[in-house]
N, C-alpha and C positions, 0 to 999 in steps of 0.2 A: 248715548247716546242713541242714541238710536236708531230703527235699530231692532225692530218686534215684529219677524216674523212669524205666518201661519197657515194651513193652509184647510180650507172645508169642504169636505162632500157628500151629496147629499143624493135620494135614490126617490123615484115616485111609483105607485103602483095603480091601475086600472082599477075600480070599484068594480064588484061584481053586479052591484046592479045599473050597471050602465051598458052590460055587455047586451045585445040581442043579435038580429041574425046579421043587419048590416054593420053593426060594431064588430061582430065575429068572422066576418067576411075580409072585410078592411085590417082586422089583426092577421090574418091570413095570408094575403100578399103583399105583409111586411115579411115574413118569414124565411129562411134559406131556401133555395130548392129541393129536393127531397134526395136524403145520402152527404150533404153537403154538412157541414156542424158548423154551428153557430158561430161568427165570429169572438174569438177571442177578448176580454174585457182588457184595456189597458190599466197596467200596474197603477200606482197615486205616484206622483214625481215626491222622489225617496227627500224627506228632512232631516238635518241635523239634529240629533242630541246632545252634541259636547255645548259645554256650560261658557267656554272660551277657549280661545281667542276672541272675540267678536269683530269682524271684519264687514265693512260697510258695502264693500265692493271697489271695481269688478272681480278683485283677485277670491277665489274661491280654494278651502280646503276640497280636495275629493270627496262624493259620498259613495257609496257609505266608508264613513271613518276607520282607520284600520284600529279592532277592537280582538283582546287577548282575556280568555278567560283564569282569571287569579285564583280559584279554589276558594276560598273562604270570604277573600275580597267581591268576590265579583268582578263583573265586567269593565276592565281596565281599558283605554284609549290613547293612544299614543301616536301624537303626531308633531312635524316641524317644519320647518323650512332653513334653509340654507341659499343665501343668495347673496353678490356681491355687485357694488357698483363703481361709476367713472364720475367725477364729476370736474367740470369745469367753472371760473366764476372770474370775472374782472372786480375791478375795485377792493382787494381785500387786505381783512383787518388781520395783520400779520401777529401781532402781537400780545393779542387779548389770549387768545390761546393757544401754547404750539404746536406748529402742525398743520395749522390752517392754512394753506398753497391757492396757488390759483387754479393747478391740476392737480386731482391726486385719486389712484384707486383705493380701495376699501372693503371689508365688510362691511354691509346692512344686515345682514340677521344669519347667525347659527346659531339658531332655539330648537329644543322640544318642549312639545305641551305633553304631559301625563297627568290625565284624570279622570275620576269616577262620578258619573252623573244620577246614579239610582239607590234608591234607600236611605234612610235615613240620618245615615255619616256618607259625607261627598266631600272629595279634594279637588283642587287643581293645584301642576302647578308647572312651572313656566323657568325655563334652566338654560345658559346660554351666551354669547356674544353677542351684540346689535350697536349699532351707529346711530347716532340721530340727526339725520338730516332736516334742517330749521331753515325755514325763510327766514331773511333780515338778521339773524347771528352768524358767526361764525361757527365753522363746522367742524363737529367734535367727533375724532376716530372711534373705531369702536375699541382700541383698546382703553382709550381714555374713558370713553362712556361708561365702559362696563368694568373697568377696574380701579378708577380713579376720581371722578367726578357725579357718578347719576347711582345707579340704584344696585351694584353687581353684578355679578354671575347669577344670582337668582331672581331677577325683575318684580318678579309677581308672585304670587300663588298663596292660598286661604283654604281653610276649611270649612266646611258647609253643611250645617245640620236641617235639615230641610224633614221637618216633621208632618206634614201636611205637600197637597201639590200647590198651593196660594200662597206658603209663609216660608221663609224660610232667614238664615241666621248665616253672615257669613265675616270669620275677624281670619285675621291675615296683613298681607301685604297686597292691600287693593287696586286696582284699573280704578281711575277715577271716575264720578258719576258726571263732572266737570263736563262742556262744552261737548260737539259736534263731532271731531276728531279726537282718533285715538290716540294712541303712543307713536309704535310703532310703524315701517315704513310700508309693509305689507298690510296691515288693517287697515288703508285708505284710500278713497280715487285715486289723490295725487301725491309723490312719494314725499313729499318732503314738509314738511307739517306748515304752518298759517302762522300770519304776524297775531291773529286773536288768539291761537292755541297758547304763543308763547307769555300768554297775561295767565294762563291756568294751569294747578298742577297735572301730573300725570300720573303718580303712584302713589300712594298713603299708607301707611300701616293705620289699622283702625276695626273695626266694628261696624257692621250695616244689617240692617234689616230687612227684610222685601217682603211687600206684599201685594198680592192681585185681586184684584174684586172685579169681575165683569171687563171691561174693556180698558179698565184703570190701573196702573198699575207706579205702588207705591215705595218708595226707598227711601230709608232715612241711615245715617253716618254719622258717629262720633270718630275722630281722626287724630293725625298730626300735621294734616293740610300739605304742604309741599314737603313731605319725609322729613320734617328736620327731626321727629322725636320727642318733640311737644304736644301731648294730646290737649288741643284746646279747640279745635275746627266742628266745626257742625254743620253738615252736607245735606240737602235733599231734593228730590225729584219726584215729577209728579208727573206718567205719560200716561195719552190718551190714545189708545189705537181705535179711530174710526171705524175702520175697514182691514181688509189685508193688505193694501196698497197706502193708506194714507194714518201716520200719527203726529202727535202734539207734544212736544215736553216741556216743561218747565223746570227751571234747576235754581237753587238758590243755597247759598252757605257762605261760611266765614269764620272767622276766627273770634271768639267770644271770651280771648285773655289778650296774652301780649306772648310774642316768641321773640327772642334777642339772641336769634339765629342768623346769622346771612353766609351761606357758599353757593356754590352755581348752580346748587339743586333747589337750595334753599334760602332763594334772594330777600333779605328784611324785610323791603315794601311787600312782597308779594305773599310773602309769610303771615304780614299782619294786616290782607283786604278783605276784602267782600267780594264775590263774583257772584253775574245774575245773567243768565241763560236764556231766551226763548228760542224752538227748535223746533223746524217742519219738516217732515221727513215724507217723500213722494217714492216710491217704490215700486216702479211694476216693470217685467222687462217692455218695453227695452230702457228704460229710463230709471235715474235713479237722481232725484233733485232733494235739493238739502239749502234751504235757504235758514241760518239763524242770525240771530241780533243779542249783542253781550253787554254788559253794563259792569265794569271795576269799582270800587274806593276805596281806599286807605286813607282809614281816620288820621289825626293826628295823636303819636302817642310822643311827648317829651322824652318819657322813662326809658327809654329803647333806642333816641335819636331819630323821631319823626318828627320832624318840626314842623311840620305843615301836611293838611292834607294834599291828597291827589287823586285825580280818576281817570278811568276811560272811557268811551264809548267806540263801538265797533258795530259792522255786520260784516257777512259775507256772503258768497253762493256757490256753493259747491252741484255739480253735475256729472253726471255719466254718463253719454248714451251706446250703446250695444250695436255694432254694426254688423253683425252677424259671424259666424266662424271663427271665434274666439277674441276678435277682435272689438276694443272700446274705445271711446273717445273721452278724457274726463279733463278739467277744469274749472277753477276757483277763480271768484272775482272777491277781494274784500279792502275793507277801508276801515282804520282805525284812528281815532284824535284821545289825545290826552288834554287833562287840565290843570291847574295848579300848578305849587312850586318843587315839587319832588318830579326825580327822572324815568319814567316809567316804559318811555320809547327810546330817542333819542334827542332828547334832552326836554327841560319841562316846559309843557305845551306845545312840544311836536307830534305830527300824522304819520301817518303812511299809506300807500295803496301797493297791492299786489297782484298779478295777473299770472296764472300758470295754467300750461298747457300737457295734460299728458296721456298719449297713445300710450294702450296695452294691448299685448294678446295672451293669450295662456290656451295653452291645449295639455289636458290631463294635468300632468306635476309642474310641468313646464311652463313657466311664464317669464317673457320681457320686455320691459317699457322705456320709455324716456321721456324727459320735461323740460322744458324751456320754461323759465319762470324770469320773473321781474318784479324789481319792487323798488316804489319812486316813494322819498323819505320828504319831508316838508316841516318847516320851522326848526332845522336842526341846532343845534349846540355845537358851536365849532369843537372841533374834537372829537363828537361823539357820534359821527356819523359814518358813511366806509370811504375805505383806503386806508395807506399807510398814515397819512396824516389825521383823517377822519373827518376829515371837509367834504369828501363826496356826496351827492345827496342819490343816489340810486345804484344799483346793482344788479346784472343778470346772471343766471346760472341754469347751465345744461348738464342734467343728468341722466345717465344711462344704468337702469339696474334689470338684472337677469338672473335668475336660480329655478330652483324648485320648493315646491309648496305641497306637501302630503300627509 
């Protein structure tokens, strides 16, 4: 996502043949007074090098990143967070997974990232406990997340042969090139991820390529689409960075066999769609706008028990704005409809809408935030909407999370 920054500067110098005596005058009493030295040039505001995490905002790693010299390795990076939260929620689905309360405290993230960003052999990788907190599902602990249901103790992390600074080779266990929002609850405005996020996957084992030409920059994936371990997905993106403030993505892929896989990582319908991206990314402080628009379908495949197709269509708007002294304001607006006769929301041919609210502050390692969010469901399927019985049609939830980030 995106998600591409940079920063340029740039220096000008007087022609000599422009100088005479009132150009050399007027250079003159621009000058200090005599004894006085020159004012000092300001440093360039220090940028990242680590390859990831990739965090959209407001929440930021510190720079400069704390970096350890390995002897033969090179220059090694190592950084993590560690944060825990509260969450409350009316209407819930008691059932579907256990655990899920109407109160309950928790880990959101004890991660480290360790990784090498220069030279020709480059790692990351990403080791740890995390929760995933999800609009519209039911909320999975992290020890469920991370040992029982989603991707491990080891989330993420690839190796990176980067022979050139425009190309480079990365197979692993990848951050999807999928949608707007990230994984995790720290890589985003708002902590608890989008009814669009939950049509896409989040981690792949797989193979990707990258390339940069000018303001273009290109990625292409062979996968297993939502980790089931079927390499059959074929992933790619196309961004256009305007400016240093303003980019363009494009994202398109799918699945080009059949997987006859389904667990809660690796749902059937969503193993064997198509997902189609467009994504604006506005970037400058104090503002950080993020409006995209998604498109689903899953064919019909007999052979696997797809009996019919299905699709979605979705947008959303994600915002930050920066209120000064560590303090931000961020918020999502989105809406999603399904079609056809497979269940893709909550039940076939139902919506939804979401609206979340979430204050942060962070000063140095320190950050903590909270969310009030809501989300109104439409044309449900008796049963499969919330509460205990699953007739409910909406749900709200307030969450509080605090840690450090370094």
């Amino acid at each position: 996502m995106n998600k591409i920054k940079n920063s340029i500067a740039s220096a000008a110098a007087f022609a000599w043949g422009l100088l005479g005596a009132g150009a050399t005058s007027a250079w003159a009493q621009d000058q200090p007074p005599a004894g006085e030295p020159p004012a000092a040039e300001q440093p360039a505001a220090p940028t990242s090098p680590l390859i990831a995490p990739s965090i959209t905002g407001p929440l930021t790693i510190q720079l400069p990143p704390n970096k350890y010299d390995m002897g033969p390795l090179g220059d090694i990076y190592v950084d993590g967070i560690g944060s825990g939260l509260f969450q409350w929620q009316n209407n819930v689905v008691p059932n579907v997974i256990p655990g899920n309360r109407a109160t309950q405290f928790d880990l959101s993230n004890g991660q480290v990232f360790i990784q090498k960003t220069d030279g020709l052999v480059q790692f990351y990788a990403q080791a740890g406990a995390y929760s995933l907190p999800d609009l519209g599902l039911p909320y999975i602990s992290a020890q469920k997340a991370t040992f029982n249901n989603l991707w491990g103790p080891f989330p993420q992390g690839f190796l990176k042969i980067a022979p050139t600074d425009n190309f480079s080779i990365s197979a692993g266990k990848l951050p999807t090139l999928m949608g707007a929002e990230y994984t995790f609850s720290f890589e985003n405005i708002n902590i608890q991820r989008g009814l669009l996020w939950n049509q896409e996957n989040a981690v792949n084992k797989g193979v990707q390529g990258n390339y940069t030409i000018g303001p273009v920059a290109l990625a292409l994936s062979f996968n297993d689409g939502f980790d089931s371990g079927v390499w059959n997905w074929v992933t790619g993106s196309v961004t256009y960075t305007l400016d240093s403030a303003n980019s363009f993505e494009f994202f398109g892929g799918g699945n080009v066999g059949r997987t006859n896989v389904n667990t809660l990582r690796s749902p059937l319908l969503l193993n064997n769609s198509q997902v189609y991206n467009l994504i604006y990314t506005y970037n400058s402080d104090p503002w950080i706008i993020q409006p995209y628009f998604q498109a689903t379908h899953v064919p019909t495949n007999n052979k696997i028990g797809i009996a019919s197709s299905a699709s979605t269509f979705g947008g959303a708007l994600l915002a930050s704005y920066s209120l000064g002294g560590g303090f931000s304001l961020g918020g999502r607006l989105e809406y999603i409809g399904t079609t056809g006769n497979n269940n893709l929301l909550y039940g076939p041919g139902s919506g939804a809408f979401s609206i979340s609210l979430t204050p942060t502050f962070q000063y140095n390692y320190f950050f903590a935030r909270g969310e009030v969010a809501w989300v109104k469901a439409n044309g449900i399927t008796s049963g499969l909407g919330f509460g205990s019985d699953g007739n409910n049609t909406s749900q709200t939830r307030l969450v509080i999370e605090t840690g450090i980030l370094f």
